[in-house]
ZAVEXTOR-644526 format. One record per residue (C-alpha): residue number from 0; residue in three letters; chain; x, y, z. Coordinates in pm, 1 decimal, decimal comma. Example, Ala and Ser with C-alpha at 12.3 -4.5 7.8 and 13.67 -1.06 7.14 Angstrom:
BEGIN
+-----+--------+--------+----------+----------+----------+
| num | residu | chaine |        x |        y |        z |
+-----+--------+--------+----------+----------+----------+
|   0 |    ALA |      A |   1230,0 |   -450,0 |    780,0 |
|   1 |    SER |      A |   1367,0 |   -106,0 |    714,0 |
+-----+--------+--------+----------+----------+----------+
***
This chain:
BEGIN
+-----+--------+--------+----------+----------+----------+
| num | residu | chaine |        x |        y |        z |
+-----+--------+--------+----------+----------+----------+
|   0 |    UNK |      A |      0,0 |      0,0 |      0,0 |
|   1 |    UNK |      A |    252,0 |    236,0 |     83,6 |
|   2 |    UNK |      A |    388,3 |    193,2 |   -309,0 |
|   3 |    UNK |      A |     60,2 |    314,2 |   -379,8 |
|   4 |    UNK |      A |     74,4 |    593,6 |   -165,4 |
|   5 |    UNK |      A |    364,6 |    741,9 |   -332,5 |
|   6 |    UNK |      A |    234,9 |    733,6 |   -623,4 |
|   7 |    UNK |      A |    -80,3 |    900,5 |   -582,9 |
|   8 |    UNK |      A |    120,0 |   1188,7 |   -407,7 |
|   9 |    UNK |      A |    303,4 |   1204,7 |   -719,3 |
|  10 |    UNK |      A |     50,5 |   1187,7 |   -993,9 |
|  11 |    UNK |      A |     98,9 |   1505,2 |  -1260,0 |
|  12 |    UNK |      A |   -232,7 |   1675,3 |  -1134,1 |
|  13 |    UNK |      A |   -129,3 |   1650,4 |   -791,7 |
|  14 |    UNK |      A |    215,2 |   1792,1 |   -827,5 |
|  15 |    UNK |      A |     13,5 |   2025,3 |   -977,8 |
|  16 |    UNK |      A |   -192,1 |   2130,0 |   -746,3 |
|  17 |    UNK |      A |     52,8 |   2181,0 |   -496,7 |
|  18 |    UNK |      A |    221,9 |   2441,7 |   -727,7 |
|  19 |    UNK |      A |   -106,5 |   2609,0 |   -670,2 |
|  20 |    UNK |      A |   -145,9 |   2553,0 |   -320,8 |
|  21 |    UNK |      A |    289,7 |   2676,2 |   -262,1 |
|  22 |    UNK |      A |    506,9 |   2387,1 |   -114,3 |
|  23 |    UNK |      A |    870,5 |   2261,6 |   -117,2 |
|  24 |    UNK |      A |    961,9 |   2655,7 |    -72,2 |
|  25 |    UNK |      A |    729,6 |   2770,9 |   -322,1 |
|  26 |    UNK |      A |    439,6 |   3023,7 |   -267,5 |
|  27 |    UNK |      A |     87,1 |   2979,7 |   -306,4 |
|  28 |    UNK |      A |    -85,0 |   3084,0 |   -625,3 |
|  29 |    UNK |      A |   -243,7 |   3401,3 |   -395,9 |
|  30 |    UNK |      A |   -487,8 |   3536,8 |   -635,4 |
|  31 |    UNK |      A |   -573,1 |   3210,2 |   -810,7 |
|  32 |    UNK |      A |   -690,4 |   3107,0 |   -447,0 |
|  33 |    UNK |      A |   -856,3 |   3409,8 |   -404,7 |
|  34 |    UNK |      A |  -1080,2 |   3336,7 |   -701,0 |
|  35 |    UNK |      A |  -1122,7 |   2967,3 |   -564,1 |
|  36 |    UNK |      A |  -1224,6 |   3107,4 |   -222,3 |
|  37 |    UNK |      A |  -1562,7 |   3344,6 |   -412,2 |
|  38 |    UNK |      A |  -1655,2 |   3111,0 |   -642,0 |
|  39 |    UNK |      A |  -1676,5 |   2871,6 |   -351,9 |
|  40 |    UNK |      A |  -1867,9 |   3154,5 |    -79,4 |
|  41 |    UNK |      A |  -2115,0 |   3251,7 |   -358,5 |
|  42 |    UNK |      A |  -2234,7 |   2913,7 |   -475,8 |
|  43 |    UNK |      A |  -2275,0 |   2845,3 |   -114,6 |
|  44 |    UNK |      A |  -2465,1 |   3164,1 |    -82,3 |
|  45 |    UNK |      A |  -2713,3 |   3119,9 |   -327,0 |
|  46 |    UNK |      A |  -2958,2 |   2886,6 |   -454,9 |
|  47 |    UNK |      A |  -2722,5 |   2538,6 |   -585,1 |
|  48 |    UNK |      A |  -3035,2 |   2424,9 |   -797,4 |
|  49 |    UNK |      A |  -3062,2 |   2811,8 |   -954,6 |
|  50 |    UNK |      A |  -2857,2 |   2843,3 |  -1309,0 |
|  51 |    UNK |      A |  -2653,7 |   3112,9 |  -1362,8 |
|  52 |    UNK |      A |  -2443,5 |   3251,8 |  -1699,4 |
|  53 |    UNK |      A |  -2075,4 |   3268,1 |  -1688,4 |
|  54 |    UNK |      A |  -2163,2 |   3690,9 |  -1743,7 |
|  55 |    UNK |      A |  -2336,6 |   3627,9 |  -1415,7 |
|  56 |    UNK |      A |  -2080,2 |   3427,2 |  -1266,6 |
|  57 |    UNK |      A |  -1759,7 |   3666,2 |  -1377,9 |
|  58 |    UNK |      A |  -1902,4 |   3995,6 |  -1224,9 |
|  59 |    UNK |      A |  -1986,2 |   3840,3 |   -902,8 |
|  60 |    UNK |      A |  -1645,2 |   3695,3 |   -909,2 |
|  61 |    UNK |      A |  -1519,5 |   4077,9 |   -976,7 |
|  62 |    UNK |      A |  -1710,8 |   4214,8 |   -716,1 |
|  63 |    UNK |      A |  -1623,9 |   3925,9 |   -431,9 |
|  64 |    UNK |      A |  -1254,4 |   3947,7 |   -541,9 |
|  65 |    UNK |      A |  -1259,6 |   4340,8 |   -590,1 |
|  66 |    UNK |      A |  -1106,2 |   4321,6 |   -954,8 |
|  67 |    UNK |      A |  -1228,8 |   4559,1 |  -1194,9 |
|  68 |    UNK |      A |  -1222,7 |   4339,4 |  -1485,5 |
|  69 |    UNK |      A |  -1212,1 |   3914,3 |  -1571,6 |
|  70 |    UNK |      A |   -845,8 |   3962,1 |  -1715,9 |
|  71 |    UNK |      A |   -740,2 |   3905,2 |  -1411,7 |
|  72 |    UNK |      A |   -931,8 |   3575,2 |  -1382,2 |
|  73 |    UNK |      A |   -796,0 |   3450,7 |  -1713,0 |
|  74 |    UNK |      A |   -469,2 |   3504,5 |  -1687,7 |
|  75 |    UNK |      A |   -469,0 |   3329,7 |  -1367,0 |
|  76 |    UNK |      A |   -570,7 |   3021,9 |  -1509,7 |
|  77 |    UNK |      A |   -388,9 |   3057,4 |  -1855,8 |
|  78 |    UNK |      A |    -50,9 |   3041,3 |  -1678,4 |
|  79 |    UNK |      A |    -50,4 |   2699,9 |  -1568,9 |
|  80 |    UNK |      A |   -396,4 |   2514,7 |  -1722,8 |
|  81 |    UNK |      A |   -545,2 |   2255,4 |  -1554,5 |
|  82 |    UNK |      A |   -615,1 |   2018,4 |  -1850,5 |
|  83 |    UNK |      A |   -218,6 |   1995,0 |  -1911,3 |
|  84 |    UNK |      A |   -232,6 |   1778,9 |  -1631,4 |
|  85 |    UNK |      A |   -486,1 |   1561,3 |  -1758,4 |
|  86 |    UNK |      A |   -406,6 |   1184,7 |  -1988,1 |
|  87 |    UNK |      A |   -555,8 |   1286,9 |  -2308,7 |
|  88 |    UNK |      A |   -908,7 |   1213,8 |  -2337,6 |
|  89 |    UNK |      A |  -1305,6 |   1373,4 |  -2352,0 |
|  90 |    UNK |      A |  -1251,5 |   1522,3 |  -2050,5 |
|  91 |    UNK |      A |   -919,5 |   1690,6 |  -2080,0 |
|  92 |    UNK |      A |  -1029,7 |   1811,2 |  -2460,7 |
|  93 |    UNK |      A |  -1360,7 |   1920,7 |  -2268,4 |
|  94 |    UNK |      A |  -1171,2 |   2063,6 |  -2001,3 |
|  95 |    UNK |      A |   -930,7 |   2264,6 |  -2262,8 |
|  96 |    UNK |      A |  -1225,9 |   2413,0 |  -2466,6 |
|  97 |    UNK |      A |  -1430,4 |   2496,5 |  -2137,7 |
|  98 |    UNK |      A |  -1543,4 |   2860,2 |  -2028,5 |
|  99 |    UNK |      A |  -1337,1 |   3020,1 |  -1773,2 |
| 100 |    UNK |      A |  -1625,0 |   2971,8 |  -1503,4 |
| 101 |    UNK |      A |  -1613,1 |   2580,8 |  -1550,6 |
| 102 |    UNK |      A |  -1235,6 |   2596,0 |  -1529,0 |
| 103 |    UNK |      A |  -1240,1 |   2781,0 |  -1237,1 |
| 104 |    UNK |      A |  -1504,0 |   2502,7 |  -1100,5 |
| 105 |    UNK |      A |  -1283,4 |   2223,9 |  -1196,9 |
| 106 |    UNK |      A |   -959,7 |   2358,4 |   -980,7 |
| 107 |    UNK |      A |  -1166,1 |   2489,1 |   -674,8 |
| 108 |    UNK |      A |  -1293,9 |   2150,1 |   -652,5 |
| 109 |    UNK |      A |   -955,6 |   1999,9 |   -686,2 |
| 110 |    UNK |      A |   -863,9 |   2309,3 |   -388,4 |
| 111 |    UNK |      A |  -1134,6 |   2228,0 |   -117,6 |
| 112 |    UNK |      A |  -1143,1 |   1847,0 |   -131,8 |
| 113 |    UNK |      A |   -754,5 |   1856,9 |   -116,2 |
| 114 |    UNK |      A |   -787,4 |   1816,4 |    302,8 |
| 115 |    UNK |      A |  -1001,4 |   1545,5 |    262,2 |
| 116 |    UNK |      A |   -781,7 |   1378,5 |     16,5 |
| 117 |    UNK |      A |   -486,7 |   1426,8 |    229,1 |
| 118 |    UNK |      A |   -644,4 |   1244,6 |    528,2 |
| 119 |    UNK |      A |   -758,4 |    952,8 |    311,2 |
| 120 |    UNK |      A |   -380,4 |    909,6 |    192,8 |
| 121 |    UNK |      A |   -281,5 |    951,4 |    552,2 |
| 122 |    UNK |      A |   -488,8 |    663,9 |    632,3 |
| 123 |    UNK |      A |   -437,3 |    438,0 |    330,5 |
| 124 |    UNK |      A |    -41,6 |    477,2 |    469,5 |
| 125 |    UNK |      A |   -102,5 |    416,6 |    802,5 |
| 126 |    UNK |      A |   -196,4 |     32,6 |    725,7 |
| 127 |    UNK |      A |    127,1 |    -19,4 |    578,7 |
| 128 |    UNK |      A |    -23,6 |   -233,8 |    309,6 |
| 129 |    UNK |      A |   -258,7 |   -506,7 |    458,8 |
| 130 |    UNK |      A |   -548,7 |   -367,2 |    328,8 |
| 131 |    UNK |      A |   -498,1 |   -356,3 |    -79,6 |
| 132 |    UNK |      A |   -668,7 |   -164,7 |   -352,1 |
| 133 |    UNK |      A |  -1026,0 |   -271,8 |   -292,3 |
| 134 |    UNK |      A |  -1015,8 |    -87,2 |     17,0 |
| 135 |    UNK |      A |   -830,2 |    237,0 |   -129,6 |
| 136 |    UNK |      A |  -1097,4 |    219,2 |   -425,7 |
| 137 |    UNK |      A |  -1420,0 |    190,6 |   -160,0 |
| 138 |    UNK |      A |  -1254,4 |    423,4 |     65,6 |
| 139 |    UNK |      A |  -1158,8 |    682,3 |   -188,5 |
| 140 |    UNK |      A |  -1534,3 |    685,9 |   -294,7 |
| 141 |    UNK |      A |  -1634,4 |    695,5 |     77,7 |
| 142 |    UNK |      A |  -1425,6 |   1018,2 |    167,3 |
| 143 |    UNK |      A |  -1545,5 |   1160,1 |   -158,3 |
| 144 |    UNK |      A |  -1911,0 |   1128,4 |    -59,9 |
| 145 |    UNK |      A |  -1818,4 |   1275,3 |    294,6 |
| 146 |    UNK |      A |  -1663,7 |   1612,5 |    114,6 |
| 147 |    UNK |      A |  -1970,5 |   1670,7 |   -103,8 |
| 148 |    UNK |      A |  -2199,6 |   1625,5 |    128,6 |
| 149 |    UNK |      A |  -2024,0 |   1873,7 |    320,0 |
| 150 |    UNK |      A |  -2001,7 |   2109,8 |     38,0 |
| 151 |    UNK |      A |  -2371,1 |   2027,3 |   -157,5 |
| 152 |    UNK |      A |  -2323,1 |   2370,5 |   -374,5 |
| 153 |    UNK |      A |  -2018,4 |   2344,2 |   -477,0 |
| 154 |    UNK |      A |  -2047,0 |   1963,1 |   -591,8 |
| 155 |    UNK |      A |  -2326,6 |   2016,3 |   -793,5 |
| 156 |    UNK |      A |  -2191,0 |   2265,3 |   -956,0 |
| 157 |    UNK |      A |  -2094,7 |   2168,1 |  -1342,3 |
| 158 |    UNK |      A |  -2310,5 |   1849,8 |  -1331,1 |
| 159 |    UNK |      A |  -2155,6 |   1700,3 |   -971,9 |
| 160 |    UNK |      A |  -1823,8 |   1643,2 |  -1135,3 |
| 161 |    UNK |      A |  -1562,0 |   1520,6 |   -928,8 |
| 162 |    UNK |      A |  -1283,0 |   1645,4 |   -810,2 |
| 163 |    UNK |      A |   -999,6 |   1543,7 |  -1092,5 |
| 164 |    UNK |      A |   -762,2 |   1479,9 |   -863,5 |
| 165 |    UNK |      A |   -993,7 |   1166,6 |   -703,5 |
| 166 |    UNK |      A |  -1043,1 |   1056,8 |  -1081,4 |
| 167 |    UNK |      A |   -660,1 |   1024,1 |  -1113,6 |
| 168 |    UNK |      A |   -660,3 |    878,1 |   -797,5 |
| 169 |    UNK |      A |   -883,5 |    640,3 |   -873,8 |
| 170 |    UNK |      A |   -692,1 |    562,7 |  -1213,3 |
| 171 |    UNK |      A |   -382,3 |    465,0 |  -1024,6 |
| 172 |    UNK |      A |   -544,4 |    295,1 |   -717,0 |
| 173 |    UNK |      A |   -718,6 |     76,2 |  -1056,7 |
| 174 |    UNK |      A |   -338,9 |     19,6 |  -1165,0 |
| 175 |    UNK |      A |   -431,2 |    261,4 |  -1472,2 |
| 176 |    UNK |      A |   -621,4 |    -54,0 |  -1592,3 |
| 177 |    UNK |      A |   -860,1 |    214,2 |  -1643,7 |
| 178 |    UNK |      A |   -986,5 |    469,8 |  -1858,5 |
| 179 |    UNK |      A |   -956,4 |    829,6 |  -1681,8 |
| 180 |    UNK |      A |  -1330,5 |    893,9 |  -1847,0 |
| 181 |    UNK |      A |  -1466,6 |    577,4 |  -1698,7 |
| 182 |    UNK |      A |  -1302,8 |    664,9 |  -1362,9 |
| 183 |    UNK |      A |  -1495,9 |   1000,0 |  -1363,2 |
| 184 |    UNK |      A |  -1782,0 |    900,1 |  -1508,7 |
| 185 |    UNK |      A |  -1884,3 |    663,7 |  -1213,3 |
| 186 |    UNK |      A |  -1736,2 |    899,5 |   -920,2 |
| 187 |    UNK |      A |  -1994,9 |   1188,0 |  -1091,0 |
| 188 |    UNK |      A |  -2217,4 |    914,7 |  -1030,5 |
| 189 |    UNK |      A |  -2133,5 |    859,9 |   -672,7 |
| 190 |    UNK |      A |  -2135,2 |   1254,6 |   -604,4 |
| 191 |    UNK |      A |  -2483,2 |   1264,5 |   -755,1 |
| 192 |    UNK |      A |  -2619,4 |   1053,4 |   -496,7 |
| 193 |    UNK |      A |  -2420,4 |   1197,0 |   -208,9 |
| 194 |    UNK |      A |  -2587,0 |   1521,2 |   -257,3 |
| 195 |    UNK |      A |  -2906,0 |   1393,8 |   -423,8 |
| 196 |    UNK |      A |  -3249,5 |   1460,3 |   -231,2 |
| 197 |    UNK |      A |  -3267,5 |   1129,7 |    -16,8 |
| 198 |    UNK |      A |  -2969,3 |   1250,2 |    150,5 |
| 199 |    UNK |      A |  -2772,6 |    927,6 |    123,4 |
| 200 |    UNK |      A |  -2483,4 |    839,6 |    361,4 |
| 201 |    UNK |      A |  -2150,6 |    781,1 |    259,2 |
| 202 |    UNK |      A |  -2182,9 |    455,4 |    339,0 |
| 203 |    UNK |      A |  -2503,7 |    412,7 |    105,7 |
| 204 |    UNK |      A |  -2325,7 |    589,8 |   -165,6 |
| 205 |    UNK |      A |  -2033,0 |    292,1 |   -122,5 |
| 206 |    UNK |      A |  -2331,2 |     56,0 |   -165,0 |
| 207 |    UNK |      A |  -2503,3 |    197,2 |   -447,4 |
| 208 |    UNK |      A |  -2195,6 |    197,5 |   -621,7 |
| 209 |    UNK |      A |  -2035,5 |    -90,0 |   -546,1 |
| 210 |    UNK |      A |  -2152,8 |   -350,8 |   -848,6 |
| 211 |    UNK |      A |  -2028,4 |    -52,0 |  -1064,6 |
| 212 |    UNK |      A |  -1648,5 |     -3,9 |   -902,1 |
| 213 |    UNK |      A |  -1590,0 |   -348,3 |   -880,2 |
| 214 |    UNK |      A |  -1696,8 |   -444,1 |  -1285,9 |
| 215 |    UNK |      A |  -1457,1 |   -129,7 |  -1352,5 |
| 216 |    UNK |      A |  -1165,8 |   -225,5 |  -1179,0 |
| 217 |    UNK |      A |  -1184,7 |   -553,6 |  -1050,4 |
| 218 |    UNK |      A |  -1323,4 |   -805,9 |  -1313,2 |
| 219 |    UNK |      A |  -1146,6 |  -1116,0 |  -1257,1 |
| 220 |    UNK |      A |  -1014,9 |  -1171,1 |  -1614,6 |
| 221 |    UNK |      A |   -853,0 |   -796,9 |  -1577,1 |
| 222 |    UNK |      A |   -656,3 |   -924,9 |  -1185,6 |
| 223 |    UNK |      A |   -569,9 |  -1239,8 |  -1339,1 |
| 224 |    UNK |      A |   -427,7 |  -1074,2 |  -1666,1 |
| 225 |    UNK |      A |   -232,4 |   -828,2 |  -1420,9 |
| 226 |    UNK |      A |    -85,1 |  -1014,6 |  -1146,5 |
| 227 |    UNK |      A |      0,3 |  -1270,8 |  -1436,2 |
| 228 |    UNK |      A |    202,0 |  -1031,2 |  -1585,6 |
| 229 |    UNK |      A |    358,7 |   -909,4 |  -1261,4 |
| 230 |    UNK |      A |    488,4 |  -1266,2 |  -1133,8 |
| 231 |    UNK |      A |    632,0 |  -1372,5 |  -1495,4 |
| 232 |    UNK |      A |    875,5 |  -1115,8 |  -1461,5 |
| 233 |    UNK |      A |   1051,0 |  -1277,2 |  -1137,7 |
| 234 |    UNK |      A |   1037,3 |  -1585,3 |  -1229,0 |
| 235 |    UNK |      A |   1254,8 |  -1555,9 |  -1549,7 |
| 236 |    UNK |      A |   1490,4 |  -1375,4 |  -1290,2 |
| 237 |    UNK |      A |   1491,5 |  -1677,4 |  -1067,4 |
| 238 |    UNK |      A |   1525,7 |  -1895,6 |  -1390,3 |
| 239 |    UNK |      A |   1841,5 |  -1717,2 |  -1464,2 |
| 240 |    UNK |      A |   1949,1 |  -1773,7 |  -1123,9 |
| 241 |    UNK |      A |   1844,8 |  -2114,2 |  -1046,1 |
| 242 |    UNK |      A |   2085,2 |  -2249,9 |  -1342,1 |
| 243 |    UNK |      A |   2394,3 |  -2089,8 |  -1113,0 |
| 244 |    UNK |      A |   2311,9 |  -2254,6 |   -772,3 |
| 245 |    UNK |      A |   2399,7 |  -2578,2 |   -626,1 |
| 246 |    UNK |      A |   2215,7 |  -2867,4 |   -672,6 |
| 247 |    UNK |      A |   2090,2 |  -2851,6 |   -293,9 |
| 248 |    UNK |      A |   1969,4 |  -2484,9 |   -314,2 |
| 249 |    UNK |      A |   1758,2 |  -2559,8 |   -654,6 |
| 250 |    UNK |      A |   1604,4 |  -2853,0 |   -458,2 |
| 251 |    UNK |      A |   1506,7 |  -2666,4 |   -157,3 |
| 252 |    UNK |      A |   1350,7 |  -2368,3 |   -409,8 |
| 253 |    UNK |      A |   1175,6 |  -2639,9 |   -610,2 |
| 254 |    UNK |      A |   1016,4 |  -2790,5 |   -268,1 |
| 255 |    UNK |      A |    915,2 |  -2419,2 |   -158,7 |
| 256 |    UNK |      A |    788,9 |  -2356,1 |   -534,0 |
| 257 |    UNK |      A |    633,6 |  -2725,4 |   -661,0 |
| 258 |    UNK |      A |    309,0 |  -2708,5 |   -416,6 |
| 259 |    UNK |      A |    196,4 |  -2362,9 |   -555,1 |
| 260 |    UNK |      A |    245,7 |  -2439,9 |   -931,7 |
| 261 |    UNK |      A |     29,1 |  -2766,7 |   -878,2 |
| 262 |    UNK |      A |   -243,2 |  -2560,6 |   -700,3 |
| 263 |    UNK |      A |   -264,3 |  -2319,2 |   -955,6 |
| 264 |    UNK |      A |   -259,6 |  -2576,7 |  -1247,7 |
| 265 |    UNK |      A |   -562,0 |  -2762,7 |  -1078,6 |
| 266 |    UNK |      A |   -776,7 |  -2440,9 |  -1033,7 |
| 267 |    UNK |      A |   -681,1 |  -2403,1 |  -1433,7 |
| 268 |    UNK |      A |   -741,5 |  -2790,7 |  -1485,6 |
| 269 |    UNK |      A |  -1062,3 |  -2792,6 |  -1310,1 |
| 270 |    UNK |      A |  -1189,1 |  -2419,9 |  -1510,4 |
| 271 |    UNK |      A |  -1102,6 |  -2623,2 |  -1866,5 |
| 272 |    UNK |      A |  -1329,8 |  -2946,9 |  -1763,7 |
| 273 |    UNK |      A |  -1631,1 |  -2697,0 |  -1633,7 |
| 274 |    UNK |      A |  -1627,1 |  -2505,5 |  -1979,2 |
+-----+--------+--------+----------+----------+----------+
***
């Protein structure tokens, strides 16, 4: 797990992110946050169900941020855009041709859950690896529910898409097995019914989009395929080796090694006869 861990903390959109935020001696992104900060106050202070134009949107911005024009707004995110951190795909091309008010939605998203993100990697390290990507998937989801529940307006906005940095997440946690579209498309679907009108739990939104998650990321022919490939490597290593040791030594690894081979080849004896 703790493999994993590094890696998410390094994923291009979170390195990202913390340009924005200021670390490793940098400074924060002031007036980028600024804008992040009033887009976030106003959509909690009015209506979340209520549409609104980007016209709208950019003069309350103004006002809230007390610039006298957008330029200010766009520049901001010109210098360092968010979909150059994306894979290529829909929704980095969608991202990319996007209005400046759905931009700006995309990275304060990315900006408030970031807490919540950080406390789920926290704990994913903390079990130094007993608990394996099942759990980081289901517990991802969980934590993402608990944020936009916490923040209704502000995950609705744009059509409760997630926060891109939990759809990369969820890309690596899936071993990038999978497609960073399919990855968003079901966590929008788990952020709809976090802040939908039954009010479901975090828990509930685990369950009601658990069959989904695991046909994603964990059909069986898509493990088998990938651990395959991961224990083939070794064991033309240990081939190699085995030729170089004494007879004694290649006995004792073919007594420690014999067993599992056979139980494997009689799960895939048994699968042939049943087909």
């Amino acid at each position: 797990m703790v493999p994993m861990v590094s890696h998410l903390r390094k994923s291009p959109i979170a390195q990202w992110h913390l340009r924005v935020r200021g670390s490793a001696g940098r400074e924060p992104e002031r007036k980028r946050v600024e804008y992040y900060e009033a887009l976030h106050a106003w959509l909690e202070d009015r209506d979340a169900d209520a549409p609104y134009t980007e016209k709208e949107a950019r003069a309350e911005l103004d006002r809230r941020t007390r610039h006298s024009s957008s330029s200010t707004l766009y520049s901001q995110l010109n210098r360092r855009p968010l979909a150059m951190a994306l894979p290529d795909g829909p929704v980095r091309a969608a991202l990319a041709e996007a209005g400046v008010i759905s931009r700006l939605t995309a990275e304060t998203k990315i900006w408030d859950h970031w807490a919540h993100r950080t406390g789920w990697l926290n704990g994913l390290a903390a079990t130094g690896g007993g608990s394996g990507r099942r759990f980081a998937a289901t517990t991802l989801i969980r934590v993402l529910a608990v944020w936009a529940a916490g923040n209704p307006a502000l995950a609705k906005a744009e059509y409760c898409a997630p926060p891109l940095t939990a759809v990369a997440d969820l890309c690596l946690v899936f071993d990038e097995q999978v497609g960073f579209d399919d990855a968003a498309a079901l966590l929008t679907k788990a952020m709809e019914y976090a802040v939908g009108p039954l009010g479901v739990s975090p828990l509930a939104v685990v369950d009601a989009v658990f069959d989904d998650l695991m046909g994603l990321g964990f059909e069986p022919a898509h493990i088998v395929h990938r651990q395959l490939e991961r224990a083939l490597e070794p064991l033309h290593e240990l081939e190699f080796v085995l030729q170089r040791l004494p007879e004694d030594l290649r006995a004792d690894v073919g007594d420690r090694l014999v067993p599992r081979f056979e139980q494997v080849l009689r799960l895939v004896e048994r699968s042939e006869r049943s087909a």
